[in-house]
LODO-160025 format. One line per field, with one value per residue: residue in one letter; z, y, x of N, C-alpha, C, O in turn. Coordinates in Angstrom, 1 decimal. Atoms other than C-alpha are relative to their C-alpha. Example, Ala and Ser with C-alpha at 12.3 -4.5 7.8 and 13.67 -1.06 7.14 Angstrom:
# LODO-160025
type <- [a, s]
nup <- [0.0, 0.0]
nnorth <- [-1.2, -1.1]
neast <- [0.9, -0.9]
caup <- [7.8, 7.1]
canorth <- [-4.5, -1.1]
caeast <- [12.3, 13.7]
cup <- [0.0, 0.8]
cnorth <- [1.2, 1.1]
ceast <- [0.9, -0.8]
oup <- [0.7, 0.9]
onorth <- [1.2, 2.2]
oeast <- [1.9, -0.3]
# end
This chain:
# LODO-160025
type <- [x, x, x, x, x, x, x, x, x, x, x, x, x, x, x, x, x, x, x, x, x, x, x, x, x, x, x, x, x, x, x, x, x, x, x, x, x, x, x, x, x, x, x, x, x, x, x, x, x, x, x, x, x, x, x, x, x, x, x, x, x, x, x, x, x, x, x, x, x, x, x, x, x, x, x, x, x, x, x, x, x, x, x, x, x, x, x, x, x, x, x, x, x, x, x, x, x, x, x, x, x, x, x, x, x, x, x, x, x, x, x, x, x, x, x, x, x, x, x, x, x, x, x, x, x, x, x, x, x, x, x, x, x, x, x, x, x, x, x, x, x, x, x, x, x, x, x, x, x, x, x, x, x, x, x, x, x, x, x, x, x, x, x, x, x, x, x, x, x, x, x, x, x, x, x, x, x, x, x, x, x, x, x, x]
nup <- [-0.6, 0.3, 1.3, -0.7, -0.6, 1.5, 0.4, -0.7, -0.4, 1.1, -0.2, -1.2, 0.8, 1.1, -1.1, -0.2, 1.1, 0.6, -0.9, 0.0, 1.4, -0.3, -0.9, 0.6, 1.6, 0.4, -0.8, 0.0, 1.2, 0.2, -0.9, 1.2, 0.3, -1.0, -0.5, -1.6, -1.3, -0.4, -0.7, -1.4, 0.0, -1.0, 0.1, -1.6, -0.4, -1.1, -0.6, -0.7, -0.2, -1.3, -0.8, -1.1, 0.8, -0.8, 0.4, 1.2, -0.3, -0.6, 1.2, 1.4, -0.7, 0.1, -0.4, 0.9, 0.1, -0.4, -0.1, -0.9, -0.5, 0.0, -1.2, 0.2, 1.1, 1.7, 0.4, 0.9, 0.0, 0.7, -0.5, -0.9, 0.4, 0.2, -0.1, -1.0, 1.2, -0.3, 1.1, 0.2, 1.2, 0.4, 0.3, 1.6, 1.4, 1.3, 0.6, 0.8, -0.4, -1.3, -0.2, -1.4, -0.9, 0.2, -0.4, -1.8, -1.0, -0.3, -0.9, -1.5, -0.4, 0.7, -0.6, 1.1, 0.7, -0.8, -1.4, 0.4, 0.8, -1.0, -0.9, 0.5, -0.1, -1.1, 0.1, 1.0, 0.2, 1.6, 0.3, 1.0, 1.0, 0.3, 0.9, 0.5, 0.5, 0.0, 0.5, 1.0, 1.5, 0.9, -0.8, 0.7, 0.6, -0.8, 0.7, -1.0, 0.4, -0.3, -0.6, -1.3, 0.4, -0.8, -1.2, -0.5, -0.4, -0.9, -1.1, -0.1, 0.0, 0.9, 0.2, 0.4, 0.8, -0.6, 0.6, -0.2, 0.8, -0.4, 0.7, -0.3, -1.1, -0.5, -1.0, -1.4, -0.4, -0.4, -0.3, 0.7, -0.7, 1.7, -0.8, 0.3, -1.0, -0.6, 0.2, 0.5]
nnorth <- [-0.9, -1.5, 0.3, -1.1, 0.7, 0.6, -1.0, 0.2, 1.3, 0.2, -1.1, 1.2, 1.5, -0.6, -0.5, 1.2, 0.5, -0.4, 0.6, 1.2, -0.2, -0.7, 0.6, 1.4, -0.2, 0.5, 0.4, 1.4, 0.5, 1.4, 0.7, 0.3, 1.1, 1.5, 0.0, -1.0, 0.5, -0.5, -1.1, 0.3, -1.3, -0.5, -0.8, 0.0, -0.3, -0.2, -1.2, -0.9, -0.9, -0.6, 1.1, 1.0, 1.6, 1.0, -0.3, 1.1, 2.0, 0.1, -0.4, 0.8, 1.9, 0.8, 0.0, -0.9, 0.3, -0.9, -1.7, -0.7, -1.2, -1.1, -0.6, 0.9, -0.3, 0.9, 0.7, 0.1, -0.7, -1.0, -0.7, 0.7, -0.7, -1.6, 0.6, 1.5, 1.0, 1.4, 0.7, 1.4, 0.6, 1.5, 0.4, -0.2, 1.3, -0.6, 0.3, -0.8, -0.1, -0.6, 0.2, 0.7, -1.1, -1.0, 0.9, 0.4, -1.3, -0.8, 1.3, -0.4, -1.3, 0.8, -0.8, -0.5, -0.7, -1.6, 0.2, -1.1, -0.9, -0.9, -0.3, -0.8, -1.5, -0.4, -0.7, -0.7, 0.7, 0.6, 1.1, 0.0, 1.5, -0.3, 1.0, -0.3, 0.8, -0.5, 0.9, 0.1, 0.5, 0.1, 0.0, 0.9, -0.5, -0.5, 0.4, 0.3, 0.6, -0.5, 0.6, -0.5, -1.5, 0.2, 0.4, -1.2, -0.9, 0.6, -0.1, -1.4, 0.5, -0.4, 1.0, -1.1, 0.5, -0.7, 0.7, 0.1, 0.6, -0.2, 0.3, 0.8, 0.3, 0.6, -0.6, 0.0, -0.4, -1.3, -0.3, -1.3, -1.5, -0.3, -0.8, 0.4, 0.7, -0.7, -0.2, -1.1]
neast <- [-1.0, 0.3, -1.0, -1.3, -0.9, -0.6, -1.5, -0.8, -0.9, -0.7, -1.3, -0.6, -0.7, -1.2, -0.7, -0.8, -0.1, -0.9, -1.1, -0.6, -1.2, -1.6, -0.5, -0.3, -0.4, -1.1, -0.8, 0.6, 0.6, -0.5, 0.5, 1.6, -0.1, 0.0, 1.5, 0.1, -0.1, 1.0, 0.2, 0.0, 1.1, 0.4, 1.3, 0.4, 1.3, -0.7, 0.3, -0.4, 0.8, 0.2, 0.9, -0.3, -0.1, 0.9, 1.4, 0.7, 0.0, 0.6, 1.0, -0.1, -0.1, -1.1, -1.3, -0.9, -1.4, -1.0, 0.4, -0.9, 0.4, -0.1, -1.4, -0.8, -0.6, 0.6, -0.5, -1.2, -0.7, -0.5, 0.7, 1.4, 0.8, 0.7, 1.2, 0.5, 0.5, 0.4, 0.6, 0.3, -0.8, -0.4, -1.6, -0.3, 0.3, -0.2, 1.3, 0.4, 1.7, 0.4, 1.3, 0.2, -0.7, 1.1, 1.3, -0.3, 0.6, 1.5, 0.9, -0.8, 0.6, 0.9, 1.4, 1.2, -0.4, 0.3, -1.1, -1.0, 0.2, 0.4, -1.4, -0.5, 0.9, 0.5, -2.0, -0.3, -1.2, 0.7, -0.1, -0.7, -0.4, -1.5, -0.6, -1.3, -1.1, -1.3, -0.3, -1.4, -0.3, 1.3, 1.0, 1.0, 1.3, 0.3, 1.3, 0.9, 1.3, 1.2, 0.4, -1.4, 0.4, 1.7, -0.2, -1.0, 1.4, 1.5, -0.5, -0.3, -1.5, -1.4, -0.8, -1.0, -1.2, -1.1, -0.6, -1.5, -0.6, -1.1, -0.9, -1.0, 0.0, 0.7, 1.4, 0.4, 1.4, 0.4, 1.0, 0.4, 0.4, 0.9, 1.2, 1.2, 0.8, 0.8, 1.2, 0.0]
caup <- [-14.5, -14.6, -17.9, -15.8, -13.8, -16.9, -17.7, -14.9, -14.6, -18.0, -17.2, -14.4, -16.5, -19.2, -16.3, -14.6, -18.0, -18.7, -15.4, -15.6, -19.3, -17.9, -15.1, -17.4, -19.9, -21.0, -18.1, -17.5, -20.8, -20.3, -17.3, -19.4, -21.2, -18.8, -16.6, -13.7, -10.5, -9.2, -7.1, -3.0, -2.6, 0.5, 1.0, 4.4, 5.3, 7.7, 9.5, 10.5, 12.1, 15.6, 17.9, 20.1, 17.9, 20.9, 19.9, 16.4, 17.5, 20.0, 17.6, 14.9, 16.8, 15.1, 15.8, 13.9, 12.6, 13.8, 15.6, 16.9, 18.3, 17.5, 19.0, 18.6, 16.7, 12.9, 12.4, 10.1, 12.6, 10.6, 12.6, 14.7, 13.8, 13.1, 13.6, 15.5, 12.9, 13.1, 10.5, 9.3, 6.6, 4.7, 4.3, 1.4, -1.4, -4.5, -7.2, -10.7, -9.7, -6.9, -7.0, -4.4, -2.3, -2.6, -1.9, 1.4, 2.7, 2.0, 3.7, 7.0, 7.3, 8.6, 10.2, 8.3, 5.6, 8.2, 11.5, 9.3, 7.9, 11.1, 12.9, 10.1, 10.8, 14.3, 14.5, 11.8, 10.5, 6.3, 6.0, 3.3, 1.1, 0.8, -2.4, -1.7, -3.9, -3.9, -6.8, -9.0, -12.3, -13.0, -11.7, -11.0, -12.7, -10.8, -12.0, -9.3, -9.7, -9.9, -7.0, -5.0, -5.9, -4.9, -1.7, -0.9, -1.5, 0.4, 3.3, 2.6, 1.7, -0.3, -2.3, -2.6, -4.7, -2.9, -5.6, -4.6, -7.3, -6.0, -7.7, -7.1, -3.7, -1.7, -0.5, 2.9, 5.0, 5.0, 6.7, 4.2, 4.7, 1.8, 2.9, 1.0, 4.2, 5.6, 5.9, 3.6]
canorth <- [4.1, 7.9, 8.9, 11.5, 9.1, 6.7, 9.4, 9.7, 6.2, 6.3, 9.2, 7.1, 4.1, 6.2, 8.3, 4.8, 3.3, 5.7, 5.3, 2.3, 2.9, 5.5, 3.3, 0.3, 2.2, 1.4, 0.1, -2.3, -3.2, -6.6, -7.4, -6.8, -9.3, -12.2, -13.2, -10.4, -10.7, -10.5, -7.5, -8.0, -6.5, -5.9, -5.4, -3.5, -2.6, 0.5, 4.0, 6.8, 9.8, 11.7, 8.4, 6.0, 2.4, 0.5, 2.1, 0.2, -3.0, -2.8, -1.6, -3.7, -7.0, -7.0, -8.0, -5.2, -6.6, -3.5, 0.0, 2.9, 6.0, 9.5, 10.5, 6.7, 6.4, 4.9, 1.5, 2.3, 4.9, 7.6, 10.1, 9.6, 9.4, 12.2, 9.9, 7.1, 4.2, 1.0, -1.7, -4.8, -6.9, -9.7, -11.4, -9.6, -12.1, -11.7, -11.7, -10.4, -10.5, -8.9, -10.3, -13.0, -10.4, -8.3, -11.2, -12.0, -8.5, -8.2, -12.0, -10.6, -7.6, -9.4, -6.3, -4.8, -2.4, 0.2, -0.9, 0.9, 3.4, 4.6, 4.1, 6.0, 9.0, 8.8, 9.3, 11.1, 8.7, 7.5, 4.0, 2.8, -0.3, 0.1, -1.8, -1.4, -2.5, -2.6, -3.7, -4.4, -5.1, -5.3, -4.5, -6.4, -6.1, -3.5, -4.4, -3.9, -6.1, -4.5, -6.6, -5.0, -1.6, -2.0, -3.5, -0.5, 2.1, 0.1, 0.4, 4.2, 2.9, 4.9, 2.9, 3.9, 2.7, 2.9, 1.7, 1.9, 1.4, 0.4, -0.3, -3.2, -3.5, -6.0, -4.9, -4.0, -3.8, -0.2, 1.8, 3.7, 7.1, 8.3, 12.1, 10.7, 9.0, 12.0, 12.9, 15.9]
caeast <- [-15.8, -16.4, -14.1, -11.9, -10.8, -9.9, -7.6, -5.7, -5.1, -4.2, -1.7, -0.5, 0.4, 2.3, 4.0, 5.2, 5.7, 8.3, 10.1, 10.3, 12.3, 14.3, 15.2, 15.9, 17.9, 21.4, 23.4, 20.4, 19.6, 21.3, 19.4, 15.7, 16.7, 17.2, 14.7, 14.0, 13.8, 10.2, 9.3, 8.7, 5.1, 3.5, -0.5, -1.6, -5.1, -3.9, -5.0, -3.0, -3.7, -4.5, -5.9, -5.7, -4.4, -6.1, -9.2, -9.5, -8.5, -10.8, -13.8, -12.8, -12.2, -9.3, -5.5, -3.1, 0.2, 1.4, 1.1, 2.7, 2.5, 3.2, 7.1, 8.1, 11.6, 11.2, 12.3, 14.8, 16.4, 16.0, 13.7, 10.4, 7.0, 4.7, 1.6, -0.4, -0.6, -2.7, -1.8, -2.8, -0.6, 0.2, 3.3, 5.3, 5.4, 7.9, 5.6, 4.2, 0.8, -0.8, -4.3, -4.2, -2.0, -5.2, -7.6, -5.9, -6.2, -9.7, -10.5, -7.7, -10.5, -13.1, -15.3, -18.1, -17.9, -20.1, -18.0, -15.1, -16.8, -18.2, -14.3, -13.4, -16.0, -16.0, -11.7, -11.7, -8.9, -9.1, -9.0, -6.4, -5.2, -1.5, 0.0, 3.8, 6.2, 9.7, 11.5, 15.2, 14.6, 10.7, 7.6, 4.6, 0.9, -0.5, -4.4, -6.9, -10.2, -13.9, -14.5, -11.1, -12.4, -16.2, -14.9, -12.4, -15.5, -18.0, -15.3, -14.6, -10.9, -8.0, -6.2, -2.7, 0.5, 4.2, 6.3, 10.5, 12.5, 15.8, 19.1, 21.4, 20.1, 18.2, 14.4, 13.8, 10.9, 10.2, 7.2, 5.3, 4.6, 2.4, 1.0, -1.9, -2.9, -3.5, -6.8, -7.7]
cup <- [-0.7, -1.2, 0.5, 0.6, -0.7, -0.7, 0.8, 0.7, -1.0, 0.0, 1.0, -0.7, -1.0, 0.9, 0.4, -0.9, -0.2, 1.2, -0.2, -1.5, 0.4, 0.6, -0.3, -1.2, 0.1, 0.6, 0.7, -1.2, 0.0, 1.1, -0.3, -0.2, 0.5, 0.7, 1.3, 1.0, 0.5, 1.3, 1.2, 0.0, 1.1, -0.1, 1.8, -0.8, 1.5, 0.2, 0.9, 0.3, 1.7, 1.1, 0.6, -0.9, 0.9, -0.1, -1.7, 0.4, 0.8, -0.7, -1.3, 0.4, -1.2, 0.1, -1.2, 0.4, 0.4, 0.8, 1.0, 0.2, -0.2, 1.1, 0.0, -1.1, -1.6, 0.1, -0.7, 0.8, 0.0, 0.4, 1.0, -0.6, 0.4, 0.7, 0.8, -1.2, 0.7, -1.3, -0.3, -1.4, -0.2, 0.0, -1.5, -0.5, -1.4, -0.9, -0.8, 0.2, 1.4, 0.5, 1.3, 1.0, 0.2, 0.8, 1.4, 0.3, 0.0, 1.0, 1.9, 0.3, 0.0, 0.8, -1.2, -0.5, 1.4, 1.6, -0.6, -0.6, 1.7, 1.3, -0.6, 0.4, 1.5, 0.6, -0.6, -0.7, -1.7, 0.0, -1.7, -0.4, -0.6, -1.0, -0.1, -0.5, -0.2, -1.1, -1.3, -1.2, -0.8, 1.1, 0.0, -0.7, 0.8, -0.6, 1.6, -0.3, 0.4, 1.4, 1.5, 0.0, 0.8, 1.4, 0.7, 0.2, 0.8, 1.2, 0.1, -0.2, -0.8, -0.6, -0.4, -0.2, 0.4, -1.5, 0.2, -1.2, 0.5, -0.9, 0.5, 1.4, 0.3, 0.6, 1.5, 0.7, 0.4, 0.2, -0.5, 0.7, -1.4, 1.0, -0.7, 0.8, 1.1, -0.4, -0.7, 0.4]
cnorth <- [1.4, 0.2, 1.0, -1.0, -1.1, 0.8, 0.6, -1.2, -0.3, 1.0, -0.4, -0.8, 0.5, 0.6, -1.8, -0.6, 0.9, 0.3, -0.9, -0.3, 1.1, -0.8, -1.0, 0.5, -0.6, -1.0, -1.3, -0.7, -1.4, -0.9, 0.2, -1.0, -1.2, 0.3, 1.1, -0.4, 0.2, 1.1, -0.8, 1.2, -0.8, 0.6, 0.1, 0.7, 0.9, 1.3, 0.7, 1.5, 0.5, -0.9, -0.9, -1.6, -1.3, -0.2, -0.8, -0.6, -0.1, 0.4, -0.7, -1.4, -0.4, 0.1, 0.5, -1.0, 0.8, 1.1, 0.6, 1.2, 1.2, 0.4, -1.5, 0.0, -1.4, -1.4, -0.1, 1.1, 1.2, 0.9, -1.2, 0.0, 0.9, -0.1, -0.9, -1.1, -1.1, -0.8, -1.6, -0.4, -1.5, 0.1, 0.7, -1.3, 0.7, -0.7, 1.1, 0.4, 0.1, -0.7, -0.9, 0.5, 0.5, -0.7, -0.7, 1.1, 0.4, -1.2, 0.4, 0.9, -0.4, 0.9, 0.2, 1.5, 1.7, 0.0, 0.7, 1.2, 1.0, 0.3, 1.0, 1.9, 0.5, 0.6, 0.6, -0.4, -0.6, -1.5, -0.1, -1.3, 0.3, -1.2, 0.4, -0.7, 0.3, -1.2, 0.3, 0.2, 0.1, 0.4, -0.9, 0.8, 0.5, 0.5, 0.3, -0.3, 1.0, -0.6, 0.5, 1.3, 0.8, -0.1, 1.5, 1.3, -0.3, 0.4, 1.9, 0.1, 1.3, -1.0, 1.0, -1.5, 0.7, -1.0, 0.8, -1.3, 0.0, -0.9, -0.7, -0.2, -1.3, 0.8, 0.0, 0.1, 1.4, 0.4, 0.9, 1.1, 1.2, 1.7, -0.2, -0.7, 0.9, 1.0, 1.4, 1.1]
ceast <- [-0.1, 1.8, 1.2, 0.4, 0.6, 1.3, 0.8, 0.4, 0.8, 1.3, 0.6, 0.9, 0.9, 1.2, 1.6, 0.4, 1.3, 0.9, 0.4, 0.9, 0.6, 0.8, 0.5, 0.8, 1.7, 0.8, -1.0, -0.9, 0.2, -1.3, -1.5, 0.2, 0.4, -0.9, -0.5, -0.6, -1.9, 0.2, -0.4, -1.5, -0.8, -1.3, -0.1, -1.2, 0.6, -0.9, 1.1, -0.6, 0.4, -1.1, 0.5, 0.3, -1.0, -1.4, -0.6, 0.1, -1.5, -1.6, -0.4, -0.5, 0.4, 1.5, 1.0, 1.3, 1.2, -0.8, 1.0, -0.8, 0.8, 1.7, 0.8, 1.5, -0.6, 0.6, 1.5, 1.2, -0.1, -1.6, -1.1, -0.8, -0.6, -1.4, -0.3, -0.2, -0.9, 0.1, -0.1, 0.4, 0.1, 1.1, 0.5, 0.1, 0.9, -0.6, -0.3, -1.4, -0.5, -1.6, -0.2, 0.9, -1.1, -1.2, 0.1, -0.5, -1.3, -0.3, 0.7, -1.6, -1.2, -1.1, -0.2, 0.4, -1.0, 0.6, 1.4, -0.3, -0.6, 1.3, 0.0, -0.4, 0.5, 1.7, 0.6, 1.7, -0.9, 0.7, 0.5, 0.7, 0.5, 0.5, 1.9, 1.4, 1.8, 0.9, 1.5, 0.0, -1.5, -1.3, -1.2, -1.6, -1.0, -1.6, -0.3, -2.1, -1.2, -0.7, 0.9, -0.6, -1.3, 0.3, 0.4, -1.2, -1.0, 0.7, 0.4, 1.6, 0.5, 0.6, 1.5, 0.9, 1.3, 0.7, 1.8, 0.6, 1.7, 1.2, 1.3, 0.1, -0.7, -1.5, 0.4, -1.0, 0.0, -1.6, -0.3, -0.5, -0.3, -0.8, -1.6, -1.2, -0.4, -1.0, 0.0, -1.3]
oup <- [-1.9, -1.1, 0.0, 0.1, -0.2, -1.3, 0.2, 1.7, -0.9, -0.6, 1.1, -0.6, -1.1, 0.8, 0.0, -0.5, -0.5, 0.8, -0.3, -1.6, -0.3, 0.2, 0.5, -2.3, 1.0, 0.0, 1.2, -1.2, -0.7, 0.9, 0.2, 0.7, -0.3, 0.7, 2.4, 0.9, 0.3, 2.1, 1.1, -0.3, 1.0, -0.5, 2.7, -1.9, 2.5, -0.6, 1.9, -0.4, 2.3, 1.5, 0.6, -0.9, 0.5, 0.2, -2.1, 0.9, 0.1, -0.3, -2.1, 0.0, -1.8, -0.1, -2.2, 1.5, 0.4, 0.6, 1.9, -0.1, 0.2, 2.3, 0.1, -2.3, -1.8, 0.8, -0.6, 0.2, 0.8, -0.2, 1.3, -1.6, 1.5, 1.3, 1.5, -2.0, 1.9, -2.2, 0.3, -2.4, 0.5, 0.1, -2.5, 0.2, -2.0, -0.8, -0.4, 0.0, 2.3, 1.6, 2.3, 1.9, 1.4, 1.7, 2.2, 0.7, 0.6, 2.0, 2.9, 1.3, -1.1, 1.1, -2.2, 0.1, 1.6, 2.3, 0.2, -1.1, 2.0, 2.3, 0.0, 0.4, 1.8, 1.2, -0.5, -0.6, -2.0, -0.2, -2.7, 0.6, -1.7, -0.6, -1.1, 0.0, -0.5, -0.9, -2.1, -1.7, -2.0, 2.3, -0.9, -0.8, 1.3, -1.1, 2.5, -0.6, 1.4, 1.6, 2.7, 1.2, 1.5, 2.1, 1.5, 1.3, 1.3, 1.9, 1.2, 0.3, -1.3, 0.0, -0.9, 0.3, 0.2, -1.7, -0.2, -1.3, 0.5, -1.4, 1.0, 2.0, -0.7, 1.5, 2.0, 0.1, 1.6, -0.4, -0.2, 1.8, -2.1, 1.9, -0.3, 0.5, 2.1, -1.3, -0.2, -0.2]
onorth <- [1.6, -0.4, 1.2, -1.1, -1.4, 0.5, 1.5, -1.3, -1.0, 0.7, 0.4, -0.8, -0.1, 0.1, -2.2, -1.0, 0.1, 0.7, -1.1, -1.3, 1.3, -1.0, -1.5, 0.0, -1.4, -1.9, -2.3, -1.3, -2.1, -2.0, -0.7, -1.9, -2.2, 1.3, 0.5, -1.2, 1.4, 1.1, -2.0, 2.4, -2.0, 1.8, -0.8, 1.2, 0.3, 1.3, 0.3, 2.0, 0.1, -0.5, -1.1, -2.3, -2.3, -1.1, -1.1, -1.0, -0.5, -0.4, -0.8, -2.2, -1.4, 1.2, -0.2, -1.6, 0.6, 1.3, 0.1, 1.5, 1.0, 0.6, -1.4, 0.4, -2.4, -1.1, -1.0, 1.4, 2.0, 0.6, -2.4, 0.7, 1.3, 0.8, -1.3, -0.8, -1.3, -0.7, -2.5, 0.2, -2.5, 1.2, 0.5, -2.3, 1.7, -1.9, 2.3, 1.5, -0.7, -0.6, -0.5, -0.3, 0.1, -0.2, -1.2, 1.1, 1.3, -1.0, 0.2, 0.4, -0.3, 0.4, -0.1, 2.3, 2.8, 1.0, 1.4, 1.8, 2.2, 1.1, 2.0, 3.0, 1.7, 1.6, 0.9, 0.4, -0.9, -1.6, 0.4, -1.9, 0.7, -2.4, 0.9, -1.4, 1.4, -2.4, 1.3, 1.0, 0.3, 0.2, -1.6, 2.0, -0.3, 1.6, 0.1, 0.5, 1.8, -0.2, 0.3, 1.7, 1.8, 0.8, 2.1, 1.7, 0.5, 1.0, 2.4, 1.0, 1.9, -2.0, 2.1, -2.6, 1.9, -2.1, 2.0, -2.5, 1.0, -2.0, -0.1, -0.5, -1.9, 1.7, -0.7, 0.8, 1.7, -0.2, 2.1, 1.2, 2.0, 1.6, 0.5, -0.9, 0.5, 1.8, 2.2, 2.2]
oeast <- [0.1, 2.9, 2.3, 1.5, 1.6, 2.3, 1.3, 1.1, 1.8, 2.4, 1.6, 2.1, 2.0, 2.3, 2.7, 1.5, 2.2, 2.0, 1.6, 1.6, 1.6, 2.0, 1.3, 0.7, 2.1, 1.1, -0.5, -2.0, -0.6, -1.8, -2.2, 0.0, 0.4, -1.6, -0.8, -1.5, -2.2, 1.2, -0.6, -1.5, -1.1, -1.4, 0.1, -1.3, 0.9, -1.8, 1.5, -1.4, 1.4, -2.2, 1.8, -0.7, -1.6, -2.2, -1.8, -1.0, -2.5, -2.4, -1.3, -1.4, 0.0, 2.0, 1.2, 1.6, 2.4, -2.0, 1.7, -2.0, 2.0, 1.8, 2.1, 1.3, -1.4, 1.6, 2.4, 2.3, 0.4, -2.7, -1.1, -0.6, -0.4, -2.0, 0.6, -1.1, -0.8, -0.8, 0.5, 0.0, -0.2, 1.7, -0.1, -0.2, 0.5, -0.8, -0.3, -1.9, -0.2, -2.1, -0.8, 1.2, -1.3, -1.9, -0.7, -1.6, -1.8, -0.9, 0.1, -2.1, -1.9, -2.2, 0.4, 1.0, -0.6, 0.4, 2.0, 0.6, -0.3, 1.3, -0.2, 0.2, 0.7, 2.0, 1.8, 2.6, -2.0, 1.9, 0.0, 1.2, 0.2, 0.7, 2.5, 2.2, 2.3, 1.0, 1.6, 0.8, -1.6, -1.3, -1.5, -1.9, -1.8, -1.9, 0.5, -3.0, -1.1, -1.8, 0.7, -0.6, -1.5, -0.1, -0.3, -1.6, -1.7, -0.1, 0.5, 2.3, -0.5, 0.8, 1.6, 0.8, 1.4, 0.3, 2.0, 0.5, 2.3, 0.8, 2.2, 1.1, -0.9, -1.4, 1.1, -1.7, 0.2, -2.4, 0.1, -0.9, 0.3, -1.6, -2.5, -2.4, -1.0, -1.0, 0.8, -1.2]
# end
């Protein structure tokens, strides 16, 4: 691993590291100490952008767990989107460990690393492997294998990290919306 990028993962993990102790400071100091709640985390394999959603499936040969279109309102209500999405998900899962979250979404995606690399080109849309977590009390071990990583470049992937830290609530299924997923 190129040593610049070792140090902005390392500046990552200190970063999050000290959210997550601000976030856990006095008023939940009690609740560290007993057992926490596992986190609700959510892996999609998705594409947004300026396109037709009918046009992956149909390219891929395969069935999105979701998509919309550009002007539809949000789920939650709270505006429209901006975008066309197409995505494909696993079941959240609460859970410290993400690895077999990870290891489904690569076996769901069962076209070829240049059948997405050439959607990607030809829609000018960036293929992305969304880890989003949402969580009370703790987070989980947000490791990604040399074998998850490899995979994600061979496809031309993004990997991207939603982490919602929410307080005294219940998760909900929210639809990320990372401007990271748009193409740069």
């Amino acid at each position: 691993m190129p040593t610049a990028l070792k140090g902005h993962l390392r500046e990552a993990g200190v970063a999050i590291g000290n959210l997550l102790r601000r976030s856990n400071g006095a008023t939940n100091r009690k609740s560290s100490l007993s057992s926490p709640e596992p986190p609700i985390v959510t892996i999609y394999f998705d594409f947004y952008g300026e396109f037709d959603p009918a046009e992956i499936t149909k390219r891929l040969g395969i069935e999105p767990t979701g998509q919309f279109r550009a002007g539809e309102p949000r789920p939650s209500g709270l505006g429209h989107r901006r975008r066309n999405g197409w995505i494909l998900k696993v079941d959240p899962e609460s859970t410290f460990e993400i690895d077999e979250l990870l290891k489904q979404i690569q076996a769901a995606v069962t076209a070829t690393p240049e059948q997405i690399r050439q959607v990607s080109s030809e829609l000018d849309v960036e293929a992305v492997v969304t880890c989003e977590v949402q969580a009370t009390s703790a987070m989980p071990s947000l490791w990604f294998s040399h074998e998850l990583v490899r995979w994600a470049a061979s496809i031309g992937a993004a990997i991207d990290v939603d982490i919602m830290l929410l307080e005294g609530e219940e998760p909900e299924e929210v639809e990320p919306t990372r401007a990271s997923r748009c193409k740069r």
